[in-house]
C-alpha positions as CSV (number, residue, x, y, z in Angstrom):
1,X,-10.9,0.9,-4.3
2,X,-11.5,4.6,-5.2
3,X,-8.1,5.7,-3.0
4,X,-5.2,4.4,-1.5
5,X,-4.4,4.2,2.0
6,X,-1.1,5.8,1.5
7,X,0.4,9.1,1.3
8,X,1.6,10.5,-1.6
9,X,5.4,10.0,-2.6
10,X,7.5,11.9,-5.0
11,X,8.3,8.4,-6.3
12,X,11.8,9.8,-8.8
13,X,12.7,11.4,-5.1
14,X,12.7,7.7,-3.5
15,X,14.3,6.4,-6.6
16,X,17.2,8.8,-6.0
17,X,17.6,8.3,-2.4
18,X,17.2,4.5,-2.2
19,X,20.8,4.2,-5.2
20,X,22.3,7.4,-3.4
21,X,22.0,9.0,-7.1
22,X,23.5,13.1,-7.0
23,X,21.1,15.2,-8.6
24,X,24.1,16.7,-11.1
25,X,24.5,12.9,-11.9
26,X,21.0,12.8,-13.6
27,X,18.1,10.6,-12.7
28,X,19.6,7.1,-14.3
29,X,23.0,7.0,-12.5
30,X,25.2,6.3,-14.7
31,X,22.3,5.1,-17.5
32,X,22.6,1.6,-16.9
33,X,19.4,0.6,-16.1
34,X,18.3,3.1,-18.4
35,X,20.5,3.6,-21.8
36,X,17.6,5.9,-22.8
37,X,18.1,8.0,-20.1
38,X,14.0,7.5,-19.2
39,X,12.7,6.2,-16.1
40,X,9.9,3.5,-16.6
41,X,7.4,3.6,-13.8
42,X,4.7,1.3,-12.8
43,X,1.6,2.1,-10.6
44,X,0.0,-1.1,-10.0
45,X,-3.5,-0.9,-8.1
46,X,-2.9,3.1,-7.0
47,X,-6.7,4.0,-7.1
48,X,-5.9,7.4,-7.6
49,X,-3.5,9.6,-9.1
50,X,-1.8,10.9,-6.1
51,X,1.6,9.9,-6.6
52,X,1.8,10.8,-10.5
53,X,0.5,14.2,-9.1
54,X,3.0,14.6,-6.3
55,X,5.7,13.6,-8.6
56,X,5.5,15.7,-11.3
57,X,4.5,18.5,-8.8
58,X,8.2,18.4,-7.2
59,X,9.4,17.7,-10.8
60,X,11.0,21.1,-10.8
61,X,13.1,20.9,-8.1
62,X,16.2,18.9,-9.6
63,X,18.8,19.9,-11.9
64,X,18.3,16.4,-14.0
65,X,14.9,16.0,-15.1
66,X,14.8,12.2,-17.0
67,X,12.0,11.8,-19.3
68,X,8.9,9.6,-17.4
69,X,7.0,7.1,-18.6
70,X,4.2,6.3,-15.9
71,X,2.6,3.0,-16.7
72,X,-1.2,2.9,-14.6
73,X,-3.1,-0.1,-14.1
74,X,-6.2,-0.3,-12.0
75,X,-8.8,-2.8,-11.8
76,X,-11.6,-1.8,-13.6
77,X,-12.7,0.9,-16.1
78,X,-14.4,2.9,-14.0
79,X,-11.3,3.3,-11.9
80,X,-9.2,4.8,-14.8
81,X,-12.3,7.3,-15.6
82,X,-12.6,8.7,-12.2
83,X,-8.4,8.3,-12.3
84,X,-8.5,10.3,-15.8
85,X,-10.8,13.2,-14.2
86,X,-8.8,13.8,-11.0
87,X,-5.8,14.2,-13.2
88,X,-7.5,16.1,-15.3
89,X,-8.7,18.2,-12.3
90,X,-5.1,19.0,-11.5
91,X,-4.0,20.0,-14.8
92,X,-6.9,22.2,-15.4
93,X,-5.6,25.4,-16.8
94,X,-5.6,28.3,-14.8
95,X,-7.4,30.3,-16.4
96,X,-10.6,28.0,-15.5
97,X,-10.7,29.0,-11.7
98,X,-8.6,29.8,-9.1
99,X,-5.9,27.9,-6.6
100,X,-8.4,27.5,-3.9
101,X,-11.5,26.5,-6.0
102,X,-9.3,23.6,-7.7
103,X,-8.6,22.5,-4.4
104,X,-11.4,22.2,-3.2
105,X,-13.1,20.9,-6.3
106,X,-10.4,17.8,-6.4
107,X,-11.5,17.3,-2.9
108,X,-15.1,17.5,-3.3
109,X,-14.6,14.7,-6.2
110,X,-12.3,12.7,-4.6
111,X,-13.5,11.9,-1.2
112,X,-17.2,13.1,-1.1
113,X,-20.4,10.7,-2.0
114,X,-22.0,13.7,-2.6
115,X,-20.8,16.8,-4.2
116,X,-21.5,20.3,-4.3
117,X,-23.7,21.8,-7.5
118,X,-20.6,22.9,-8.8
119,X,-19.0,20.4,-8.8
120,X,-21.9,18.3,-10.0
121,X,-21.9,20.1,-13.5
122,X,-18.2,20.1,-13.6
123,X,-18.3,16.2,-13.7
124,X,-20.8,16.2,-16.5
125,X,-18.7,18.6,-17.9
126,X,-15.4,17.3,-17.9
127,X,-16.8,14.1,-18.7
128,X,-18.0,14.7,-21.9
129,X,-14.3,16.6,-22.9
130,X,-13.0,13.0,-21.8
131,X,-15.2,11.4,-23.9
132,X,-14.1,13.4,-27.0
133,X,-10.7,12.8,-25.9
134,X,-11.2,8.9,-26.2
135,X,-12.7,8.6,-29.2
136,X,-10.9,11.0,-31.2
137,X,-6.6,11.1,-31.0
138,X,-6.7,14.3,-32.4
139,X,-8.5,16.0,-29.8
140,X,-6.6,13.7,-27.0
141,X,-3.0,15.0,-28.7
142,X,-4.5,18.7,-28.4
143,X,-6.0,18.7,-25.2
144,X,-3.5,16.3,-23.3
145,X,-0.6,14.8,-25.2
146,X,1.2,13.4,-22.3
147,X,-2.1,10.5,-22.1
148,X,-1.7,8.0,-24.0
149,X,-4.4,5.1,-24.0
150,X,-2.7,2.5,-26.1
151,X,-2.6,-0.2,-23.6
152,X,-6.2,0.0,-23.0
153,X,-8.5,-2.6,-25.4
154,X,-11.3,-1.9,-27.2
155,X,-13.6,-3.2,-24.3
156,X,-12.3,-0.8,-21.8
157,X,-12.3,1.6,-24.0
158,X,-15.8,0.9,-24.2
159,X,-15.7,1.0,-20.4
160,X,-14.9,4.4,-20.3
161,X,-17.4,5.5,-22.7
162,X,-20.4,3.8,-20.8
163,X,-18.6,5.8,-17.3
164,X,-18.4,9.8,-18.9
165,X,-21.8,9.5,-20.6
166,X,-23.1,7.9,-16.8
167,X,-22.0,11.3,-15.5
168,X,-24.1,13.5,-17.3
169,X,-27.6,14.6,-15.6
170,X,-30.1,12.6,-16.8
171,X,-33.2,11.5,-14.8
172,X,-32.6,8.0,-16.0
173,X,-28.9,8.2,-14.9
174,X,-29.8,7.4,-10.8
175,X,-27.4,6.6,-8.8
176,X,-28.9,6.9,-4.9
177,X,-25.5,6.6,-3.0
178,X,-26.8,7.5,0.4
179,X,-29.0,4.4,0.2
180,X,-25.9,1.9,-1.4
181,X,-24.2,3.4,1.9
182,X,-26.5,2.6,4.6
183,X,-26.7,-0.9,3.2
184,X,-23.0,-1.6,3.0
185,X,-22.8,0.1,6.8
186,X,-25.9,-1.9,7.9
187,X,-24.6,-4.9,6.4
188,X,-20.8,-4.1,7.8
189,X,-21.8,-3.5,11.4
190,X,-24.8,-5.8,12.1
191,X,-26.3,-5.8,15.8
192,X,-24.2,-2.8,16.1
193,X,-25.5,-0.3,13.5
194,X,-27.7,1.0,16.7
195,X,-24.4,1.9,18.4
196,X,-22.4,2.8,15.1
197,X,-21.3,6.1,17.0
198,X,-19.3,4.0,19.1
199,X,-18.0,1.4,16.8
200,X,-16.3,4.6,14.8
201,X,-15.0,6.0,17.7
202,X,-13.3,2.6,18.4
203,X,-12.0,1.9,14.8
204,X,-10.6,5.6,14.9
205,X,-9.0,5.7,18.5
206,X,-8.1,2.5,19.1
207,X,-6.7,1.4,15.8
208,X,-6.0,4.2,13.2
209,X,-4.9,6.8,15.6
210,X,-2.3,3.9,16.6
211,X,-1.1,3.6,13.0
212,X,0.2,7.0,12.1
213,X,-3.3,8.4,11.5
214,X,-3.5,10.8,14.2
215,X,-4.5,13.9,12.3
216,X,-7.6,13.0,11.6
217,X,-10.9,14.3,13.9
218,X,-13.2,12.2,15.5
219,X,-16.2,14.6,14.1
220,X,-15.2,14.2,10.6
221,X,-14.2,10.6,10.6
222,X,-17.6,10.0,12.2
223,X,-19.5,11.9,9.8
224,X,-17.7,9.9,6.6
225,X,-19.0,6.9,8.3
226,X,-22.2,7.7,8.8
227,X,-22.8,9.6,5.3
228,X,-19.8,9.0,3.1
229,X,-19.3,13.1,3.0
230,X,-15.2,13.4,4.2
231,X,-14.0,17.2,3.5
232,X,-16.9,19.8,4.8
233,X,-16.4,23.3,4.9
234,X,-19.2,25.3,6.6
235,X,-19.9,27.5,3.1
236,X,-20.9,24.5,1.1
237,X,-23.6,22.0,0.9
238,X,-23.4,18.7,-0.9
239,X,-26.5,17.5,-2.6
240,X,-25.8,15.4,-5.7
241,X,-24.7,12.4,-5.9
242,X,-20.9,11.6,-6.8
243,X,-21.2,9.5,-10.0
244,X,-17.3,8.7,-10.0
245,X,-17.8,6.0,-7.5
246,X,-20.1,3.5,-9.8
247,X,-18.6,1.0,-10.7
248,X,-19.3,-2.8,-12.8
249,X,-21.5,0.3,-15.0
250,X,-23.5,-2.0,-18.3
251,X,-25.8,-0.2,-20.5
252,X,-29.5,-1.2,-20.2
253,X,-31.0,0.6,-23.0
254,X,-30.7,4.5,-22.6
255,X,-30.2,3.5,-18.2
256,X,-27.0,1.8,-17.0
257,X,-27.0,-1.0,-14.0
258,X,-24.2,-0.8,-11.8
259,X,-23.0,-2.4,-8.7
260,X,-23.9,0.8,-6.1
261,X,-21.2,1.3,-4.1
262,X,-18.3,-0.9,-3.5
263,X,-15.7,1.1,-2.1
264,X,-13.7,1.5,1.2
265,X,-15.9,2.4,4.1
266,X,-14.0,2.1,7.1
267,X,-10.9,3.8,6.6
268,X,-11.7,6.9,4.6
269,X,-9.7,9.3,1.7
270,X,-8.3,11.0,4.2
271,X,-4.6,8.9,4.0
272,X,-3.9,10.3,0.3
273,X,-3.1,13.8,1.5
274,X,-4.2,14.6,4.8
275,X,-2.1,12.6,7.3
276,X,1.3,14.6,7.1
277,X,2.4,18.2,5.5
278,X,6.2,20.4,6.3
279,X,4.2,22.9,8.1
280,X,4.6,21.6,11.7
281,X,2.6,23.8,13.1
282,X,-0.5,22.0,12.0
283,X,0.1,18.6,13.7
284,X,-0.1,20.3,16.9
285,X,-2.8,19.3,19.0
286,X,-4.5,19.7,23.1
287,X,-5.6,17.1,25.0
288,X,-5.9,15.0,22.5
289,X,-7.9,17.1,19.9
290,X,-6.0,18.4,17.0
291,X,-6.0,22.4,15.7
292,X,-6.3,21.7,12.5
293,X,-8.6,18.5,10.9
294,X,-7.4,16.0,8.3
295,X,-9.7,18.4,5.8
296,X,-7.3,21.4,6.5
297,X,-4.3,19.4,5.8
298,X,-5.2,17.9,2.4
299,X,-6.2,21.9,1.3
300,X,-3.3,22.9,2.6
301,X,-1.4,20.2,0.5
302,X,-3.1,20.5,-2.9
303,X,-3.2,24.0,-2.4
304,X,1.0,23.3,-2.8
305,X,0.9,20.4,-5.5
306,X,-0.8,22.5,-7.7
307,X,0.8,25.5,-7.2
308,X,3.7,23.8,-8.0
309,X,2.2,22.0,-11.0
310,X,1.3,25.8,-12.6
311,X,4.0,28.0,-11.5
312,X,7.2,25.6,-11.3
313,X,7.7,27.6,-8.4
314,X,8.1,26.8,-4.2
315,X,4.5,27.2,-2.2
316,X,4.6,29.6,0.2
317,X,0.8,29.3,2.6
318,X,-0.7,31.4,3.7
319,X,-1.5,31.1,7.7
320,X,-5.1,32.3,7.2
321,X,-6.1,30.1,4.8
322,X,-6.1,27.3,7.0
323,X,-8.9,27.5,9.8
324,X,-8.6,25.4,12.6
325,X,-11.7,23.7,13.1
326,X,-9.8,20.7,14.5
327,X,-11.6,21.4,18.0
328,X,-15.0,22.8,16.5
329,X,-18.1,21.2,16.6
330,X,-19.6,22.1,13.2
331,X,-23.2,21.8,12.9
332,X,-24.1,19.2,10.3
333,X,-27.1,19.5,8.9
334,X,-29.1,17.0,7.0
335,X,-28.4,16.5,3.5
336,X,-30.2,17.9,1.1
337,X,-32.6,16.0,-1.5
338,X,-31.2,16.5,-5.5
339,X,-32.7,16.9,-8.8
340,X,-30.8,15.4,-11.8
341,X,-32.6,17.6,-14.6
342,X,-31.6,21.1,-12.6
343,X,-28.2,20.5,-14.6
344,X,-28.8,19.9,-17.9
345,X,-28.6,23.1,-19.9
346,X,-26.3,26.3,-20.1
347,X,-23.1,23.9,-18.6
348,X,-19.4,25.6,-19.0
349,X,-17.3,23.7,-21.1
350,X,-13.8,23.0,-19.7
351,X,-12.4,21.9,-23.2
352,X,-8.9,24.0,-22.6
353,X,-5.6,22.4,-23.0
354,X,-4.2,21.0,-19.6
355,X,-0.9,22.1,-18.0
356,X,1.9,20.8,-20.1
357,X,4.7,19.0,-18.3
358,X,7.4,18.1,-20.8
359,X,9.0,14.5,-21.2
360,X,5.7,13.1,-19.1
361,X,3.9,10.2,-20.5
362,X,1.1,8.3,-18.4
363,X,0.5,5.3,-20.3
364,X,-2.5,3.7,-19.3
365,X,-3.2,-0.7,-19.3
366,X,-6.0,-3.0,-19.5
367,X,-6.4,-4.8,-15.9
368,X,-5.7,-7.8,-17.9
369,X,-1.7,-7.1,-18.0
370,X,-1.8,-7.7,-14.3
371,X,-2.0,-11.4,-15.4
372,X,0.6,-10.9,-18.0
373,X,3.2,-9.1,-15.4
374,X,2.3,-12.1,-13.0
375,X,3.4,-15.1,-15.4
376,X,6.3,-12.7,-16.3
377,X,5.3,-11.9,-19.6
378,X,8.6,-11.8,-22.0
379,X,7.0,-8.5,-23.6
380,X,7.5,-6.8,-20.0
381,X,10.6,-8.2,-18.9
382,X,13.5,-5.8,-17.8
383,X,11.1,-3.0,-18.1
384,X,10.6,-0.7,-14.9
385,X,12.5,1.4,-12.5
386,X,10.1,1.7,-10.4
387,X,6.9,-0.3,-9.1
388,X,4.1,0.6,-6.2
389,X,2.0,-2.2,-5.8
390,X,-1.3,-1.3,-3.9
391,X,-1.9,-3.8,-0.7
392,X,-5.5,-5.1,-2.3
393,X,-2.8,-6.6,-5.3
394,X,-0.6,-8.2,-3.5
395,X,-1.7,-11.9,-4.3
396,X,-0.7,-11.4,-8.3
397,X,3.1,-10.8,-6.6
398,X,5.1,-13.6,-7.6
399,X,9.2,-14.5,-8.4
400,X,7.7,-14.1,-11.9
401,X,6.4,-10.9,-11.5
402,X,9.8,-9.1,-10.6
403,X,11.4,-10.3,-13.6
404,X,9.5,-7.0,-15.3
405,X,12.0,-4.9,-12.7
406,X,15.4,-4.2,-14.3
407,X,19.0,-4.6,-13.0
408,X,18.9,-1.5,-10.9
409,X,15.2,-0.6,-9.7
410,X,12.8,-0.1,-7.1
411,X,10.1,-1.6,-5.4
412,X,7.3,0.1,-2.9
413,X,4.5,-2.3,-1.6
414,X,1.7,-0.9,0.2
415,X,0.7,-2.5,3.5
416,X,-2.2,-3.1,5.3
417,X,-1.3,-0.2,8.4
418,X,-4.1,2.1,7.6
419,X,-6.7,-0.1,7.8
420,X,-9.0,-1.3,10.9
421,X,-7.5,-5.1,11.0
422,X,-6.0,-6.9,13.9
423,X,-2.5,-6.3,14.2
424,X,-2.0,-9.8,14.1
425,X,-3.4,-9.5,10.5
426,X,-1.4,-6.5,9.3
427,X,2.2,-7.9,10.9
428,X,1.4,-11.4,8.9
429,X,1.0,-9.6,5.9
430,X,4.1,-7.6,6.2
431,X,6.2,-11.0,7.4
432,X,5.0,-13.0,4.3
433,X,5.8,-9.5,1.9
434,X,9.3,-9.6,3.6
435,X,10.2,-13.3,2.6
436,X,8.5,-13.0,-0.7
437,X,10.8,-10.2,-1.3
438,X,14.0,-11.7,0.1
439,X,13.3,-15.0,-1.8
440,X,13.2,-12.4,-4.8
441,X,16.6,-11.2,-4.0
442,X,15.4,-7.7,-3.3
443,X,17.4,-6.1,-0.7
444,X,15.4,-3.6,2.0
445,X,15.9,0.0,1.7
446,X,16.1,0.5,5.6
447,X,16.7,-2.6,8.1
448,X,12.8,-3.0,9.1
449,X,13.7,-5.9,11.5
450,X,16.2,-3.0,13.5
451,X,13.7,-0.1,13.1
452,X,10.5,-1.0,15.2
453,X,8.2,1.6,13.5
454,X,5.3,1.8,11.5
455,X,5.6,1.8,7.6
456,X,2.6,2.7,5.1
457,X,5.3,1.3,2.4
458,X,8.1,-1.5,1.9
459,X,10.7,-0.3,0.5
460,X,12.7,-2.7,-1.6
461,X,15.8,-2.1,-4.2
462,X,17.1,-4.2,-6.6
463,X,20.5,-4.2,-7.7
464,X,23.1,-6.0,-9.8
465,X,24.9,-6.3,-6.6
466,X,22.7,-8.8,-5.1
467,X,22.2,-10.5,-8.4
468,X,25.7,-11.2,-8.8
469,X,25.8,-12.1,-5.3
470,X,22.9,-14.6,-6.0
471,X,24.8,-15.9,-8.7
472,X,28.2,-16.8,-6.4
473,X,25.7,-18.5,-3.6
474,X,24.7,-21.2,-6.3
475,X,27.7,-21.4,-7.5
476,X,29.4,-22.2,-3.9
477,X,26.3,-24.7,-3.7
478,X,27.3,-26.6,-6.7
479,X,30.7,-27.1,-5.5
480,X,29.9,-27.7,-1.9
481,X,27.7,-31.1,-3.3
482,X,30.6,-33.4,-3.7
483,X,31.3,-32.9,0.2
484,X,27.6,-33.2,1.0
485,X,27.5,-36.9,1.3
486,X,30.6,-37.4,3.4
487,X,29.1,-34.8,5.9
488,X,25.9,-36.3,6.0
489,X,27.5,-39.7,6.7
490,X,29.8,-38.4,10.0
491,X,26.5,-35.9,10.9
492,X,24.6,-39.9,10.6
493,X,27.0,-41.4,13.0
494,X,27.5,-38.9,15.4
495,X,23.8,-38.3,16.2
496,X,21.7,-41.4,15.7
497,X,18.5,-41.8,14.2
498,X,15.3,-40.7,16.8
499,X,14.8,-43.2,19.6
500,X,18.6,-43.4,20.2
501,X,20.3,-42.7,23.4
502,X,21.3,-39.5,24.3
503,X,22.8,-37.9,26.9
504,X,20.7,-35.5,30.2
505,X,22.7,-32.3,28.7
506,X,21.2,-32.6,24.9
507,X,17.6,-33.6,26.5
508,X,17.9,-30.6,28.7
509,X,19.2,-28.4,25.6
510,X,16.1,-29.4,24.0
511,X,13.8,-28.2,27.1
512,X,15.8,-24.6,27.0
513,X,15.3,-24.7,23.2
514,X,11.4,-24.3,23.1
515,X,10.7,-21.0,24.7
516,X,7.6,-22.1,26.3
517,X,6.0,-21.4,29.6
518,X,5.3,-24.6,31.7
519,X,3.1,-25.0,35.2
520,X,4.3,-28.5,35.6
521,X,7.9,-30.4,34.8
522,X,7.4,-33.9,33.3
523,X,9.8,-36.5,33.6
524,X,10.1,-40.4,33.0
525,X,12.3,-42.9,34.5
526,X,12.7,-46.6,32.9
527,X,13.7,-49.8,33.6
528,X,16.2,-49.0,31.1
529,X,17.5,-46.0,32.9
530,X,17.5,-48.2,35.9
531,X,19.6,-51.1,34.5
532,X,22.2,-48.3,32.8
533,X,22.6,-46.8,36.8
534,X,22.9,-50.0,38.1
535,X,25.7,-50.9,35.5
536,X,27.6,-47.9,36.2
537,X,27.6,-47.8,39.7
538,X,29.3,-52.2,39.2
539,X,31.8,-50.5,36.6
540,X,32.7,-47.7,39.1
541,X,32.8,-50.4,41.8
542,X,35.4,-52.5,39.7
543,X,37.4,-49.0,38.5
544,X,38.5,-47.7,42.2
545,X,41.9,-47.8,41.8
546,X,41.3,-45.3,39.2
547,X,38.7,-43.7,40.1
548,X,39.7,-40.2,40.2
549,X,40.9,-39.6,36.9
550,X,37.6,-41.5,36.2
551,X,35.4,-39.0,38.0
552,X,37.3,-36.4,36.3
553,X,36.6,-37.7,32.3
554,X,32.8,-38.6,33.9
555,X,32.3,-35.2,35.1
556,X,33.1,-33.5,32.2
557,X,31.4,-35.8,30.0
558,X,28.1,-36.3,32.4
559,X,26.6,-33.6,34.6
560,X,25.1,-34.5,38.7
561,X,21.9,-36.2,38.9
562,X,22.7,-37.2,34.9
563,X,20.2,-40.0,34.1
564,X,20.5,-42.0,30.3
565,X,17.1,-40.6,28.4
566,X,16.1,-41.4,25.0
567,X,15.3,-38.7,22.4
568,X,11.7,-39.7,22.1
569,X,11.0,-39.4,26.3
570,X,13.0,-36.0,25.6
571,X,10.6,-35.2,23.1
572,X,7.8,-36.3,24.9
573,X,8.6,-34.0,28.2
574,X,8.8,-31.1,26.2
């Protein structure tokens, strides 16, 4: 709910590769799908803002740079608050703090149920510059012009209100997430909360290391379970409580209730940014324990992103940033006890004007335009290039839903590979995603049923190609009906209705064709079979003269030991 369980994608870089677009050509092709020459983009259910941030990170690298409009749309209020913030986070301007301290301060919001001091007052901080910027468009237009909240209603405007005032360091503002998480573990695991050490090994070794998660360490994935703290570095403590994860917040007087915790708690935010990076080096790993932890790679990735994001520039890293503490036991200690009134006076202001990236919009909707996309609201028809549809949103897809794609677009579904279900669970999923995508008449990026890999995303395309092919398949259908009667009526005679007589060969056909495995053969023989072998045996009797070029025609038309059965005792033996 509060991240995806994907990696980040350069989503204008798949768009690109899936049409086979040349960067000199510009990002629209030829500008059919887009006579604007903008690319409409729609993050349905992303949780977080790590593909807008990875895509306008890598922004500088092509000749053609299309203007971007980035639709959002996330499930609750709450969502596009915290959602807001991290952007926020990566925009900050420069002059605020440093490469490394942004890093980890995204990481310290993002994945942690309990933050640092710093980045405690930095919440209540940047909350209430996000508050201004909601309530007054001036202040948005000057602080961040590429947001525009438009598509959001009064009531979650409202929403997001109630969330940047929650942040702030009240003593009636509690939110006691070490005590939501025990209960959501407690209740999770059952019988086996005694032996929880083990049940987290298992979900980690057994399962996510399976499904292209095999960077991350068994200490910190352990200690995420147990606490809900993902990214440690030994020269911080966390102590206060990470406010971005209430959700279902509704003001109670001058106190909010809430709904406590409701996010992931088996999987962890380590699948954003911390499963792959280019430097090879750091996947490397010794009998089965990794040098560098799923913590090192996310720095090591954001320390990149927003490099990129300031300085337009290529990331070179720096070797000794990194430490491996892949193979290090790190001594955990217990968590410290917090104070919400230590933070309430002399707070910095970060009220400076974000990062400008020119031709960027993010346009952010009301949840309730999921239900308008999935009954294929006229007002979005034709709209979007691109779609990423988190796997938790999958039941709005519909044929009606990918009328909003237009004539030349593309379509990324998450799936359900980084998460602890059965196999059997996660391949259903992925069938029923395929068929509801080929009865769409979305073509597949790659041939999935030829590659037999693991895929965090479908990637679908839709083109004017298949349409029009579409078109000619009901059109061949229509004229093909006139002969459907006539072949129904010879397909009638030659194979009669079931309990008809058939011959050994189709009964045995019909053994071969179910590929079962069987400890015991069951036949039947008849009076009826008995009588037809008795028959034959008077008709060969009374056709000796000819018989051999009788034998010939009967041994081509029945095989040895060829007994008369019926289709329903064929059925029956199978």
């Amino acid at each position: 709910m509060f991240w995806g369980l994907s990696s980040a994608v350069d989503l204008y870089a798949e768009y690109i590769k899936a049409f086979k677009i040349k960067d000199e050509q510009g990002g629209c092709g030829d500008g059919a799908s887009s006579p604007h020459g903008a690319l409409n983009i729609l993050i349905c259910g992303g949780a977080d803002p790590r593909h807008i941030i990875k895509t306008l990170a890598k922004r500088y690298t092509y000749k053609s740079k299309p203007k971007l409009n980035i639709y959002v749309l996330d499930g609750c209020a709450e969502i596009v608050a915290r959602n807001m913030l991290l952007l926020g986070v990566a925009l900050e301007a420069p002059e605020s703090f440093s490469l490394g301290y942004k890093a980890h301060l995204f990481m310290d919001i993002y994945g942690n149920s309990l933050m640092r001091p710093s980045s405690h007052h930095y919440v209540a901080a940047k909350g209430r510059t996000l508050l201004k910027m909601v309530t007054d468009e001036e202040e948005l237009q000057r602080l961040a012009p590429m947001l525009c909240l438009e598509g959001l209603k009064y009531k979650e405007r409202d929403g997001l209100e109630m969330a940047f005032s929650f942040w702030q360091p009240q003593p009636w503002h509690q939110y006691n997430i070490a005590t939501y998480w025990e209960q959501r573990s407690r209740a999770l695991l059952g019988t086996r909360y005694d032996h929880r050490n083990g049940a987290f090994d298992w979900d980690l070794s057994m399962t996510l290391k399976e499904r292209e998660a095999q960077q991350i360490c068994s200490q910190e994935f352990r200690y995420w379970r147990e606490c809900g703290v993902a990214f440690v570095f030994p020269e911080y403590e966390q102590c206060k409580p990470n406010k971005t994860f209430a959700a279902g917040l509704v003001r109670d007087g001058r106190t909010y209730l809430h709904r406590g915790y409701v996010g992931d708690i088996q999987t962890g935010p380590f699948c954003g940014f911390g499963l792959r990076t280019t430097e090879e080096r750091m996947h490397n790993s010794a009998h089965g324990e990794n040098d560098y932890r799923a913590t090192d790679v996310t720095e090591r990735n954001l320390l990149e992103l927003f490099h990129e994001l300031h300085t337009q520039t290529a990331y070179e890293h720096d070797s000794t940033r990194s430490r491996r503490y892949g193979s290090v036991q790190l001594l955990m200690t217990p968590l410290l006890t917090h104070n919400e009134c230590d933070a309430g006076e002399g707070q910095v202001s970060y009220d400076r004007p974000w990062i400008q990236v020119p031709d960027v919009i993010v346009h952010y909707l009301s949840p309730m335009e999921m239900v308008q996309l999935q009954q294929g609201a006229a007002r979005w028809a034709n709209t979007f290039d691109i779609a990423f549809v988190a796997y938790n949103y999958f039941s709005f897809l519909g044929q009606e839903f990918f009328q909003s794609l237009r004539a030349q677009a593309l379509f990324l579904l998450e799936t359900k590979l980084l998460t602890v279900e059965r196999r059997d669970h996660v391949q259903a999923y992925e069938a029923k995603a395929m068929v509801l995508m080929k009865e769409a008449g979305l073509k597949a990026v790659i041939n999935y049923h030829a590659i037999n890999g693991k895929h965090m995303l479908l990637k679908y395309k839709k083109t004017e190609e298949a349409d029009a092919g579409e078109d000619k398949d009901e059109g061949d259908d229509a004229k093909a009906e006139p002969e459907a009667d006539a072949d129904a009526v010879s397909q009638a005679e030659t194979y009669p209705e079931e309990g008809q007589i058939y011959q050994e060969e189709d009964a045995q056909a019909n053994d071969h064709a179910i590929n079962e495995k069987h400890m015991l053969l069951k036949y039947n023989k008849t009076e009826e079979a008995d009588t037809g072998e008795d028959k034959d045996e008077g008709d060969d009797a009374k056709a000796e003269p000819g018989a051999d070029a009788d034998n010939v025609s009967q041994a081509e038309t029945y095989p040895e030991e060829g007994q008369i059965y019926q289709a329903e005792d064929a059925l029956e033996s199978n």
